[in-house]
C-alpha positions as a printed Julia matrix, in Angstrom:
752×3 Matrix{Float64}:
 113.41  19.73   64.18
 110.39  17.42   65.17
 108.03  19.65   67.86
 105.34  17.48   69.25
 102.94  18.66   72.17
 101.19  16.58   74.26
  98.61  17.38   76.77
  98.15  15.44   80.43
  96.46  15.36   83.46
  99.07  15.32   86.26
  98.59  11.37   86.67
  99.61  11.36   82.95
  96.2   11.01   81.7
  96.55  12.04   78.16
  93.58  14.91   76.86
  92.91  15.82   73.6
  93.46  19.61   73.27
  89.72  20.48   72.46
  88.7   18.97   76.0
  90.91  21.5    77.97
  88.53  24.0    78.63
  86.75  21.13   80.76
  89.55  20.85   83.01
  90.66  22.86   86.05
  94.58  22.16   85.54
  96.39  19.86   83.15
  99.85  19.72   81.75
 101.52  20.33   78.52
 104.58  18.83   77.59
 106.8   20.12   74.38
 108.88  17.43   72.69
 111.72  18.39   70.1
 113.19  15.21   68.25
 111.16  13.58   70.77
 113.39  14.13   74.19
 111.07  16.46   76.64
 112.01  20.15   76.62
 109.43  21.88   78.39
 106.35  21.48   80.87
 103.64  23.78   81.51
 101.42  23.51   84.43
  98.55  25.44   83.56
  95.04  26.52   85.5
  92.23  27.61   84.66
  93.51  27.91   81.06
  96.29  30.22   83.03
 100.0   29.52   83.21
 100.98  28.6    86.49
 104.66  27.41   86.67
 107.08  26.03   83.9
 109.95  23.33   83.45
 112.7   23.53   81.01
 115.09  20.61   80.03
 118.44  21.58   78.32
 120.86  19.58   77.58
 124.16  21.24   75.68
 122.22  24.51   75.54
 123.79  27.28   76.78
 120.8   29.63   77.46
 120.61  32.08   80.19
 118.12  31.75   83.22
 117.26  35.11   82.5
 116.11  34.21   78.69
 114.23  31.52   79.55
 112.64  33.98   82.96
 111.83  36.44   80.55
 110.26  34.01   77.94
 107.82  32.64   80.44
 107.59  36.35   83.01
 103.66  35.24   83.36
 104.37  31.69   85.4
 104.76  32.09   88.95
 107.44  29.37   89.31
 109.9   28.61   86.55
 111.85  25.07   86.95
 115.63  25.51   84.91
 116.5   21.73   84.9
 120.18  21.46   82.59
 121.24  17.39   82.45
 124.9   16.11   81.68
 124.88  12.15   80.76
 127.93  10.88   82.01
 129.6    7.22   81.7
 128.29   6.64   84.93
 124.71   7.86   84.88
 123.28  11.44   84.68
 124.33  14.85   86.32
 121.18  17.25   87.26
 121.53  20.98   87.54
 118.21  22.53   88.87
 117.4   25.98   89.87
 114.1   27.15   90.8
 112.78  29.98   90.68
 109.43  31.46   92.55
 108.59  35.3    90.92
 111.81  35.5    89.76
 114.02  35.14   92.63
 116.21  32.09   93.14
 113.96  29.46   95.96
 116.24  26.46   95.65
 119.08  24.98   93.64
 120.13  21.54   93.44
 122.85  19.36   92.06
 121.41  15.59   91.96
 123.42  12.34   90.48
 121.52   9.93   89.17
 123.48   5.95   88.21
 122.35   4.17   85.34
 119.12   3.22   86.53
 117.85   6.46   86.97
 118.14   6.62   90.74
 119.54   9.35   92.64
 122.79   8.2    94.44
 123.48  11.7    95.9
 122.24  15.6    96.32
 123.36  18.45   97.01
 120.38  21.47   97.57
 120.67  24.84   98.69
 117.71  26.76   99.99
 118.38  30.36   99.11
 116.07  32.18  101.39
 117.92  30.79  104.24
 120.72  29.45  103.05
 120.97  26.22  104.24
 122.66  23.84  102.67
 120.99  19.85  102.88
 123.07  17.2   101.41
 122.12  13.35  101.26
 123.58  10.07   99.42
 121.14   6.93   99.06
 122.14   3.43   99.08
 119.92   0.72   97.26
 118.95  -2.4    97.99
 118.26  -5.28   95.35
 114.32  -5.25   96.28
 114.7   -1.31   95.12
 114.2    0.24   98.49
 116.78   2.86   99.98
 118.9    3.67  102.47
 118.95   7.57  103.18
 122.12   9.21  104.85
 122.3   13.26  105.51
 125.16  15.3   105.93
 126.29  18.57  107.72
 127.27  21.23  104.65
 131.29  20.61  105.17
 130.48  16.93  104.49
 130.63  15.07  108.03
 127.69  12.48  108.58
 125.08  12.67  110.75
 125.64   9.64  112.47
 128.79   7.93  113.54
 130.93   5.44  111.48
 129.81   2.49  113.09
 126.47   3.44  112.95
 126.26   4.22  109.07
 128.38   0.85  109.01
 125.69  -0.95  111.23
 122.95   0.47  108.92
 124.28  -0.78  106.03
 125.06  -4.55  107.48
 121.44  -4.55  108.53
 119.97  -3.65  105.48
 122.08  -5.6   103.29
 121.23  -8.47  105.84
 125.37  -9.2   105.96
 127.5   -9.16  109.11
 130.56  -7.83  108.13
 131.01  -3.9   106.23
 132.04  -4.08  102.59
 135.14  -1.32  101.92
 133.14  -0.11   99.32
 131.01   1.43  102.17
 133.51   3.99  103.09
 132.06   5.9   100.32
 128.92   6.92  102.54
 131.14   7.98  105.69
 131.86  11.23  103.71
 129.77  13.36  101.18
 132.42  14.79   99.3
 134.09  14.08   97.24
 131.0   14.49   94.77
 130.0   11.5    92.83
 130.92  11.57   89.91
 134.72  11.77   90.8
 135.66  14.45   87.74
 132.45  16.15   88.15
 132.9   19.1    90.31
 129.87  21.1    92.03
 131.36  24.76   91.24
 128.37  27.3    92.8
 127.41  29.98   90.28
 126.04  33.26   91.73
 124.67  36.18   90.03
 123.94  39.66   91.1
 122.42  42.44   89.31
 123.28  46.28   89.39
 121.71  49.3    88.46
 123.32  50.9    85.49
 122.49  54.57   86.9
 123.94  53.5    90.58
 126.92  51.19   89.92
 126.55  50.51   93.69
 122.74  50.14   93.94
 122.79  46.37   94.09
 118.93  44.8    93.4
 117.11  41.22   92.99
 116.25  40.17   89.05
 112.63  40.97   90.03
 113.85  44.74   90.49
 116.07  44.12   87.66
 113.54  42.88   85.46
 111.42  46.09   86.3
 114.69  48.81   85.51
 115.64  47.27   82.2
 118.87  48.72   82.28
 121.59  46.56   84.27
 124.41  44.67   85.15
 124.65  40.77   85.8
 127.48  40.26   87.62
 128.72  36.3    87.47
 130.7   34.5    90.52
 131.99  31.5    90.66
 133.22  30.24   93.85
 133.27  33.38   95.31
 135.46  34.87   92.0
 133.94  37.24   89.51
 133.97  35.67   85.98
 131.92  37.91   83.39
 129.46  40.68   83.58
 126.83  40.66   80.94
 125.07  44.57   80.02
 121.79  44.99   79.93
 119.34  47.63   77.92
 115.5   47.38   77.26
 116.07  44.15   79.15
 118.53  42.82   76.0
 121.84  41.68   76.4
 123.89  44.0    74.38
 127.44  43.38   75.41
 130.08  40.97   78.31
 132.95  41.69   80.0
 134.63  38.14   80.51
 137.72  38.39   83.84
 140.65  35.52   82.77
 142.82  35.33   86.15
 145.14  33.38   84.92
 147.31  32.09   81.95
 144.22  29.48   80.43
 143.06  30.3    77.09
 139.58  31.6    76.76
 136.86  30.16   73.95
 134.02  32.3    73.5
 130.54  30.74   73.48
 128.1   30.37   70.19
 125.96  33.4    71.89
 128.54  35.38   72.28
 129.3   36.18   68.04
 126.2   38.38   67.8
 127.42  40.63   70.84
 130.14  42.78   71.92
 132.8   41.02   73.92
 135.43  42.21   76.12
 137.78  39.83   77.36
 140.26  41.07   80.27
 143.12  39.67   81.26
 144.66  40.29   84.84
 148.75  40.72   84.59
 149.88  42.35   87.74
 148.04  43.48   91.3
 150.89  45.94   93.39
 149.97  48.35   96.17
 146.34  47.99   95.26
 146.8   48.74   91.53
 145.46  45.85   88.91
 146.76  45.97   85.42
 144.7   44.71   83.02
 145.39  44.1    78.91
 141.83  43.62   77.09
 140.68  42.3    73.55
 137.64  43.5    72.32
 135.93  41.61   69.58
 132.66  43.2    67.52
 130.92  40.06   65.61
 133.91  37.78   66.8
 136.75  40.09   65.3
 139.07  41.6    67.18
 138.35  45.21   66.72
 140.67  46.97   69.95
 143.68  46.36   72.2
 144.49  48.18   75.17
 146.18  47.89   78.33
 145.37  49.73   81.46
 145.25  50.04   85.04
 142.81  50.53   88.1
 143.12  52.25   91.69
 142.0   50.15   94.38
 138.34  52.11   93.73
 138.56  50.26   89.94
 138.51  54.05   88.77
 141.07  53.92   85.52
 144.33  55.76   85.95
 146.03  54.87   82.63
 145.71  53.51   79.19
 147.37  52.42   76.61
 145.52  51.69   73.37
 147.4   49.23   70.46
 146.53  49.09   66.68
 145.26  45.39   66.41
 147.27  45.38   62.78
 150.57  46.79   63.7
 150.52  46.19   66.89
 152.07  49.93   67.38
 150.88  51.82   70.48
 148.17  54.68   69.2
 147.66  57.09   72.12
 148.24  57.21   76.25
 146.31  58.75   78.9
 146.72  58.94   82.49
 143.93  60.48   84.78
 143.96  61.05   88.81
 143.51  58.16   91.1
 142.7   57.63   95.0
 145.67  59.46   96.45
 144.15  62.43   98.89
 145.71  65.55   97.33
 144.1   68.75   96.31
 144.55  67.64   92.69
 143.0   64.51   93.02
 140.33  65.56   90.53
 142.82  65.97   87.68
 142.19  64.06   84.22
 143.0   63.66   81.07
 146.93  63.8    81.26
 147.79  63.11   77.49
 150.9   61.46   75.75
 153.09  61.23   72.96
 153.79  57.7    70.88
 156.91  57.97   72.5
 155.64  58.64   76.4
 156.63  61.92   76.53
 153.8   64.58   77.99
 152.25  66.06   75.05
 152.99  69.74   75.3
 149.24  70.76   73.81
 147.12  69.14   76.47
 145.16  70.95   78.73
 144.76  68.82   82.67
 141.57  68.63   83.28
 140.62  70.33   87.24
 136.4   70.38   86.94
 134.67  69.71   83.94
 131.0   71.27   84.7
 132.83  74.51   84.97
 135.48  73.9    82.25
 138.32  74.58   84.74
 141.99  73.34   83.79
 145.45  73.98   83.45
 148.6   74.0    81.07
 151.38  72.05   81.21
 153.32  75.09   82.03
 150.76  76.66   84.89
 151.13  72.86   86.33
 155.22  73.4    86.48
 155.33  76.58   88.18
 152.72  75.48   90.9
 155.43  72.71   91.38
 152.73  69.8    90.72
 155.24  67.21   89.2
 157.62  68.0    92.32
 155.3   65.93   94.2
 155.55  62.68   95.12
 152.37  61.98   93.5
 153.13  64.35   90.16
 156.11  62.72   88.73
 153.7   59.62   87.55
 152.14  62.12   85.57
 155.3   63.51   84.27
 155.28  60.29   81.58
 153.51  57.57   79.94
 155.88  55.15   82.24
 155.61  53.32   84.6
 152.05  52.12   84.24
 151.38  51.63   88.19
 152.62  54.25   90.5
 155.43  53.96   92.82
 154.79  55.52   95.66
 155.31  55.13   99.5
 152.26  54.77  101.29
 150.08  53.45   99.1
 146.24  52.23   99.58
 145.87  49.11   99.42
 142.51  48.53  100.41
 139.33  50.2   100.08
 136.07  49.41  101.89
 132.64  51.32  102.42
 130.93  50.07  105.35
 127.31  50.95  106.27
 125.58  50.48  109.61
 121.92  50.66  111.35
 121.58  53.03  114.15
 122.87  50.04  116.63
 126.01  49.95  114.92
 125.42  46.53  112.94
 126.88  45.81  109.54
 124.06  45.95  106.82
 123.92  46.38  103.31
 123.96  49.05  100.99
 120.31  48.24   99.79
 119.31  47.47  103.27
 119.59  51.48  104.08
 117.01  52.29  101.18
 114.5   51.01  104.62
 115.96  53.02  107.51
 115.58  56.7   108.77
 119.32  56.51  110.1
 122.26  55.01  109.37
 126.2   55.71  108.95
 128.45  54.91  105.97
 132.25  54.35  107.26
 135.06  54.43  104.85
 138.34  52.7   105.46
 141.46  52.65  103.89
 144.4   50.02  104.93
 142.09  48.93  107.35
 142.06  52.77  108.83
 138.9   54.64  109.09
 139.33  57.79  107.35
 135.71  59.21  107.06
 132.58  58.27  108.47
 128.78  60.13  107.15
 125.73  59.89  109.25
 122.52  59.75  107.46
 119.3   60.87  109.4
 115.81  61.4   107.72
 112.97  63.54  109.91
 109.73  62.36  107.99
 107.87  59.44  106.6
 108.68  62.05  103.01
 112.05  62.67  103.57
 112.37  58.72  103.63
 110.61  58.12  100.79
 111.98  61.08   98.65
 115.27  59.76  100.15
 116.23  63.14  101.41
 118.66  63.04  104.57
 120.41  65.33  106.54
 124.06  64.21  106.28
 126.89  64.59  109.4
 130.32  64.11  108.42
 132.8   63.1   110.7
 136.74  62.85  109.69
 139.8   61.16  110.86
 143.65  62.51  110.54
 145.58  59.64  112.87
 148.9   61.99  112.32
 147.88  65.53  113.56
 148.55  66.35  117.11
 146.74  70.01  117.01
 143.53  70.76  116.34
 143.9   74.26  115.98
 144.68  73.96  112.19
 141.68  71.65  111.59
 139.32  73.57  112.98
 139.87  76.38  110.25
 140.18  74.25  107.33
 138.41  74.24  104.21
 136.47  70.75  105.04
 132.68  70.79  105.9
 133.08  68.45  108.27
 131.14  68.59  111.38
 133.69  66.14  113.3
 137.51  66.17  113.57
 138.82  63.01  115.1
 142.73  63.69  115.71
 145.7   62.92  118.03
 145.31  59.4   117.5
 147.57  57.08  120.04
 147.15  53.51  121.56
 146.81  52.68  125.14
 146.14  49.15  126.0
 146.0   48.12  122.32
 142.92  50.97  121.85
 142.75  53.08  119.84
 142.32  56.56  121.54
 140.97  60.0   119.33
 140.21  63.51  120.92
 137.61  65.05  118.68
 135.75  68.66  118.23
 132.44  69.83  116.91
 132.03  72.09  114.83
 128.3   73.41  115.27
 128.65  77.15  114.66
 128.94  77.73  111.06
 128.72  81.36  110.92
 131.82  81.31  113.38
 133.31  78.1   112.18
 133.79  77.41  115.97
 134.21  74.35  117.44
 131.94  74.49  120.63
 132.02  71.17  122.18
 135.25  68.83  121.98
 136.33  65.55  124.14
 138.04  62.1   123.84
 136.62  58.97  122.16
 138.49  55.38  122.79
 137.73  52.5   120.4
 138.85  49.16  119.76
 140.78  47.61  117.0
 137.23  46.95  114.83
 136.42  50.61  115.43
 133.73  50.27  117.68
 133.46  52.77  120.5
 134.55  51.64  124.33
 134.29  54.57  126.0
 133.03  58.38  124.98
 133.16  61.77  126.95
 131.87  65.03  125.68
 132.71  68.24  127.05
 131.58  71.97  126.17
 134.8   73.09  124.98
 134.99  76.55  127.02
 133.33  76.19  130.35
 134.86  72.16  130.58
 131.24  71.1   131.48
 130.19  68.0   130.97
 127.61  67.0   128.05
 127.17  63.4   127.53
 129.37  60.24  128.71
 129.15  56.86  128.39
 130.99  53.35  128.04
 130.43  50.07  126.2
 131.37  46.49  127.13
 130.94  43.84  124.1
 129.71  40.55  124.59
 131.39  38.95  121.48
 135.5   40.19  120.85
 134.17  40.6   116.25
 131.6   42.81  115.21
 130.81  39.95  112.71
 129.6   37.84  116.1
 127.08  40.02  116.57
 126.38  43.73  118.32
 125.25  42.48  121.87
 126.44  45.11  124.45
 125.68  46.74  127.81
 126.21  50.69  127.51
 126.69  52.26  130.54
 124.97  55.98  130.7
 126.55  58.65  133.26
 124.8   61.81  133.85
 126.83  65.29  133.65
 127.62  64.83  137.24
 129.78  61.84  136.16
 127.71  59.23  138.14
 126.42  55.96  136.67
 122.56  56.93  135.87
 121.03  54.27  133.69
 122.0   51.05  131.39
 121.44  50.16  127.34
 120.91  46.54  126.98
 120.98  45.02  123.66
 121.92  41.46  124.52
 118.22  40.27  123.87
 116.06  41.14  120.78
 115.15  44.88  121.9
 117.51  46.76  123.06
 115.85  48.46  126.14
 117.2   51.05  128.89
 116.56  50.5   132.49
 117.98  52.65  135.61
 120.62  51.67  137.3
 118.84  50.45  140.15
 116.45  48.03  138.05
 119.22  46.57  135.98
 121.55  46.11  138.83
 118.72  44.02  140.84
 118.07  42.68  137.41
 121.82  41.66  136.87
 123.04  40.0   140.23
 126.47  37.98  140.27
 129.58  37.97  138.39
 129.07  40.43  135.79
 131.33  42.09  133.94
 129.76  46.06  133.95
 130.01  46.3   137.77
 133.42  46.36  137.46
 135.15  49.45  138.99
 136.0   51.03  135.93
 132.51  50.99  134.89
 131.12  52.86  137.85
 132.75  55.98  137.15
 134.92  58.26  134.44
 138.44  58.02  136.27
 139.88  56.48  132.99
 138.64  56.04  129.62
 140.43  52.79  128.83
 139.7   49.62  130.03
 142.64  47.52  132.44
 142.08  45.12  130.32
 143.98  45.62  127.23
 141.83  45.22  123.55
 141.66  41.75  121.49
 143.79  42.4   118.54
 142.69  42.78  115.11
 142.15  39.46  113.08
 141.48  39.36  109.35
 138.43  36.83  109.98
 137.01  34.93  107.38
 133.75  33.72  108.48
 131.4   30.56  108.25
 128.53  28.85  109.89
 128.84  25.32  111.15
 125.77  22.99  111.85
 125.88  19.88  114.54
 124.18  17.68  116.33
 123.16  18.77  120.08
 121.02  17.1   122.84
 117.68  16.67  121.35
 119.19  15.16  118.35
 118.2   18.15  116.26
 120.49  20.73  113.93
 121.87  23.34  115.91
 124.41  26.19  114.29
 127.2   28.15  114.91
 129.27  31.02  114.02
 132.76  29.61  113.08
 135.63  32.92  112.46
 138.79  31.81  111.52
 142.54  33.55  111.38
 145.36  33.4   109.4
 147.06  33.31  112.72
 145.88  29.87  113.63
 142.81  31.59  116.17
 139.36  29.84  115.59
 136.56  31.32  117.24
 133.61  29.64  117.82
 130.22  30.54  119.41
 126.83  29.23  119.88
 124.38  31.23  121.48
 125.68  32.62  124.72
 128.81  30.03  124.73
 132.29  31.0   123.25
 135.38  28.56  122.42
 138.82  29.61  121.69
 141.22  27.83  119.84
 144.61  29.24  120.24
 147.4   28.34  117.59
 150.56  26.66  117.79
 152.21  30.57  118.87
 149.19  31.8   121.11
 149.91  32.26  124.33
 146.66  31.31  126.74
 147.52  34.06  129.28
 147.92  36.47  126.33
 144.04  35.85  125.64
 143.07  35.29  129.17
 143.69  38.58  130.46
 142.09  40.59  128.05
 138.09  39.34  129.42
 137.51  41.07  132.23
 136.3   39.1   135.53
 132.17  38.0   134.8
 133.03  36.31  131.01
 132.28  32.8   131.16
 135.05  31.96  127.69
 136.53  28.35  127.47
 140.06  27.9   125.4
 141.63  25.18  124.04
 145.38  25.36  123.42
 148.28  23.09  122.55
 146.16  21.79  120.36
 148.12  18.0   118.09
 146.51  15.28  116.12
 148.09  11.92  116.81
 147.0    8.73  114.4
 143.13   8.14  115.83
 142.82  11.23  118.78
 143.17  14.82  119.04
 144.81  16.11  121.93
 144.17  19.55  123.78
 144.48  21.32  126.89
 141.49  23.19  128.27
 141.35  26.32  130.37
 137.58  27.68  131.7
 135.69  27.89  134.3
 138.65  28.1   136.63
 139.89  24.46  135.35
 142.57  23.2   133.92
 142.79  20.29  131.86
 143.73  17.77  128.8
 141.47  16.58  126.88
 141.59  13.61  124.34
 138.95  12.65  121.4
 139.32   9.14  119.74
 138.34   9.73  116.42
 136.93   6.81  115.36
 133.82   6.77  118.28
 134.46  10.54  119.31
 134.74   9.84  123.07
 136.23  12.26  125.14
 138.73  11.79  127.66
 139.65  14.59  130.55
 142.15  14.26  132.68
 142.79  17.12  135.01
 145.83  19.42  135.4
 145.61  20.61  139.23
 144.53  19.39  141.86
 140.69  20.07  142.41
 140.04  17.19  144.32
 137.6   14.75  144.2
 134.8   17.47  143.9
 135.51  18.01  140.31
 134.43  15.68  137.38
 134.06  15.35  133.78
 131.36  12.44  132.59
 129.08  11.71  129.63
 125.81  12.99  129.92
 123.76  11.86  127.53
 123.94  10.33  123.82
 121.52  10.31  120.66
 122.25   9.48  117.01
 123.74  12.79  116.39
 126.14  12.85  118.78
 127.6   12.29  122.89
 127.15  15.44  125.35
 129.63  15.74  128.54
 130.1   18.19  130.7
 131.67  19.32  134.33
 130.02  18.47  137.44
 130.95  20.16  140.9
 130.3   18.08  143.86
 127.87  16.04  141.92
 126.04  19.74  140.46
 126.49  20.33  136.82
 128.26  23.28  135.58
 125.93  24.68  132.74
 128.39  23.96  129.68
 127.72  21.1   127.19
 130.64  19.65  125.53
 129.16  17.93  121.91
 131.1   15.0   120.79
 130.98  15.61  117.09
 131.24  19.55  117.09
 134.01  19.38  119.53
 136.17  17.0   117.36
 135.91  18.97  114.08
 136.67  22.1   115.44
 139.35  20.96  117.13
 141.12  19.1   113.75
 139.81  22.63  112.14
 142.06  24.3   114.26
């Protein structure tokens, strides 16, 4: 290969090489069979940020990060020429973290057509096509990140006629009233993400900075969403990958991979929250291994089978403990014959450190394998358990001290926080973590609390002796108005194992706490009470609430507001002059502790999948909103303080009505069709009733009303801007405070 460096100024003033000490930045460019591979922007003789051109190479971003760790900004550009022009990959990164990464199309002329960029500090998403003229200036359009326009059809349409200087729209047009699909048509934009894990904390999740600084870890691969490979790292070298094939495709191994140790694993069954797996594992591309084995829903292996590559004869099996909450759930090392039959000579493993473990015989007479859960340890077969109440899912959940969702890493920061565990959806344990000192933070020493939950047992009188350390017992679970309702004891004598205090705790179906009462547990007195009303019906809306505080008299005595960006606490005399009107924590069953559960019974429990949805509003700027989204056919919506419901095709509107209490200002839309060019709804809030149309080719909205509020009620266009149309409600000529936005209004409702 040809290498040829040339040095420039940055308005591509070429400089001899012996004249760069005279000059306070300049550029050099490496050429390899003369096609550009690499530019260096240097100053004052140091390196200050880097671009690299690849073609058909398939070279990590962390190889090339590592080669060039002294740059502050490293450019990865990777180009595909395609019949039609040229498709740009480009990912840049600022001190090693990802800043922005961009797919670009260029035509044949070398001029961008279209781009898609995401900004990954903030996430947001900016997507554009150009169209060109024939004196080589451009048309710009943007786009919201699911692909709608900014503007309206006929105005892209009118754009186009004016610049092209024609008065009618060519079809060909249509192309720019979408983004997607991406030009070209069989090149697809499929978003890569990597994350990196600590080797010594398989959980500890860090940036490629951090990574970069451990040496030792894990690069975990996504691909829409769907892990792909993992690549090992040691002394910052890639030593071996783990490649995930989900379904039947064949799988080629790449040119880099020869010199490493490859596991491929293919996925052949997922029951009851068991995955069976079979795996090749090639050393210098020869297939060295065979096995086939099976995770828990904690990926913890439970059994393996291991194959001679040449016969293709099973060698050896081995079965080890798995989720399921027994006393014996530590057991490993269950060994088997060729045949599957328990080998008579192994030893179960109970606790390594201390070399505790039993016989096969000692595990008889205990009457182990007479358990549901021992006879899949009483042979080889079956590979996945059958039993009858299986876990299916398994999630750790960690939370600041105002009970919002937060990452793992995000607790390295905080002096208290609580880790919840949940299995089928059912919390089972929760830990409270609480450091006293600026040292104990930093030495990451806490004082741990640990609360459990046993929905089944009515009595507490057997939990309060048992074996557990745990400081809580939450038991004597039943519903009431779709809650979920727990009496609970503490247990804050050790030396007595006594539970002194004890009381009743109601939550709602996302486990958050409605109402609370604690009690000293022999004189009945009262300790602490309080209750919660949520402004949002998901924790993943947010955590804005209004806790009200009673004193051990039982009165009202003071309010927590966390609606606003500090959460403050104001007596109840200032907050009630503070909060006149319609408001929902004046109720009566907020004013005192008569009942524990709300009248108004709990919104259910929705598996939500969540995303955020941009659009137009009145000052022609990009405003966003949180968009959750049911199986069920529910679509939530909410901007700021303002929440839409979209009810499915079996939702009943009373169903959802009655479950806000009197002082929530919630709109619904229901019976909810799409004709040829409208969508058609009916609208409940604000105590009206009506139907609502939206043409969809100029997005104008029609309301005609259900009952008969007279002439003092109207419905009217407010205002307009290239973005979109605003309308709203008007009584007796004086606007109701609710915006309805053309553009938003119509997607959601087509969403739903």
């Amino acid at each position: 290969m040809d290498t040829r460096i040339v040095y420039t100024k940055r308005d591509k003033t070429v400089l001899e090489e012996s004249s760069l000490h005279e000059q306070r930045s300049y550029l050099k460019h490496t050429y390899i069979d003369d096609v550009l591979r690499k530019t260096e922007q240097f100053y004052f003789q140091n390196i200050n940020s880097v671009k690299v051109y690849l073609t058909d190479e398939e070279i990590p971003d962390e190889d090339i990060l590592m080669e060039h760790v002294l740059a502050g900004g490293v450019n990865i550009i990777r180009t595909k020429n395609h019949r039609e022009g040229q498709f740009v990959h480009e990912r840049r990164y600022k001190s090693f973290e990802l800043d922005i990464e961009n797919f670009s199309v260029y035509d044949q002329q070398d001029r961008i057509v279209a781009s898609y960029s995401i900004h990954d500090t903030n996430g947001n998403v900016f997507l554009k096509k150009y169209f060109y003229l024939n004196n080589g200036e451009s048309v710009e359009f943007k786009y919201f990140e699911d692909g709608r326009p900014y503007l309206k059809k006929k105005e892209i349409l009118q754009s186009l006629m004016d610049a092209s200087g024609i008065s009618s729209a060519d079809p060909s047009w249509n192309h720019y009233l979408q983004f997607f699909p991406f030009p070209f048509s069989d090149e697809r934009i499929e978003l890569e993400t990597a994350r990196y894990f600590s080797t010594d904390d398989e959980d500890q999740e860090m940036t490629l900075r951090e990574a970069f600084f451990k040496r030792n870890f894990d690069k975990k691969v996504y691909r829409n969403q769907k892990l792909t490979h993992i690549e090992h790292f040691e002394n910052l070298q890639r030593i071996n990958k783990t490649y995930l094939i989900y379904d039947d495709t064949g799988f080629e191994p790449k040119d880099a991979d020869f010199s490493l140790e490859v596991e491929i694993q293919y996925l052949k069954e997922k029951r009851n929250g068991f995955t069976q797996w079979e795996s090749d594992f090639y050393r210098k591309n020869i297939l060295s291994e065979k096995k086939i084995w099976v995770t828990d829903v904690l990926e913890k292996k439970i059994f393996a089978q291991y194959i001679d590559v040449v016969t293709g004869k099973t060698v050896a099996f081995e079965k080890d403990a798995y989720y399921y909450d027994s006393r014996y759930s530590n057991l490993e090392d269950f060994r088997y014959k060729e045949d599957g039959q328990l080998d008579p000579t192994c030893r179960i493993v109970y606790d390594d450190w201390d070399g505790e473990s039993y016989s096969l015989e000692e595990m008889h007479e205990n009457g182990f394998f007479n358990s549901e859960y021992g006879k899949y340890f009483l042979s080889a077969f079956p590979e996945i358990p059958e039993i009858s109440d299986p876990v299916k899912t398994y999630e750790i959940v960690y939370k600041n001290h105002l009970d919002e969702v937060i990452s793992k890493k995000d607790t390295q920061s905080l002096y208290e926080y609580t880790e919840e565990i949940y299995q089928n959806s059912k919390l089972v344990k929760r830990k409270t973590y609480k450091a006293h000192s600026k040292e104990d933070l930093r030495k990451r020493k806490y004082y741990v609390t640990k609360a459990s939950y046993h929905d089944d047992i009515k009595d507490c009188s057997d939990l309060e002796n048992s074996t557990n350390y745990d400081e809580e017992i939450y038991y004597n679970k039943r519903e009431v108005n779709n809650y979920m309702v727990y009496d609970f004891i503490i247990r804050n004598d050790w030396a007595m194992k006594a539970a002194q205090l004890s009381g009743t705790v109601v939550y709602d179906n996302y486990y958050r706490v409605i109402s609370r009462i604690t009690s000293d547990r022999f004189s009945k007195n009262l300790i602490e009470a309080f209750k919660v009303i949520y402004m949002q019906v998901s924790p993943l809306l947010g955590q804005n609430f209004v806790r009200v505080n009673f004193n051990k008299e039982g009165d009202v005595e003071s309010y927590t507001d966390s609606r606003y960006d500090i959460p403050h606490t104001d007596s109840k005399e200032k907050f009630m002059a503070n909060n006149s009107g319609r408001n929902p924590f004046f109720l009566n069953y907020y004013r005192n502790l008569d009942s524990l559960v709300p009248e108004n019974p709990a919104f259910p429990l929705m598996n939500f999948t969540v995303r955020k949805l941009k659009f137009g509003d009145e000052i022609a700027s990009e405003s966003e909103m949180t968009v959750l989204r049911d199986d069920s056919g529910v679509t939530i919506a909410v901007s700021k303080f303002d929440t839409y419901y979209f009810l499915g095709a079996d939702q009943s509107l009373n169903d959802y009505v009655r479950i806000f209490p009197d002082g929530f200002f919630n709109i619904f839309f229901h019976n909810i069709k799409k004709e040829e060019h409208t969508v058609e709804s009916d609208f409940f809030g604000y105590g009206i009733t009506a139907h609502f149309s939206i043409n969809l080719e100029d997005k104008e909205i029609n309301c005609q009303f259900h009952d008969c509020h007279g002439d003092h009620i109207t419905f009217r266009k407010t205002g307009s801007n290239e973005k979109t149309d605003i309308y709203g409600f008007f009584k007796d000529e004086r606007r109701i405070p609710f915006n309805f936005y053309s553009e938003m209004l119509a997607e959601l409702l087509l969403k739903a």
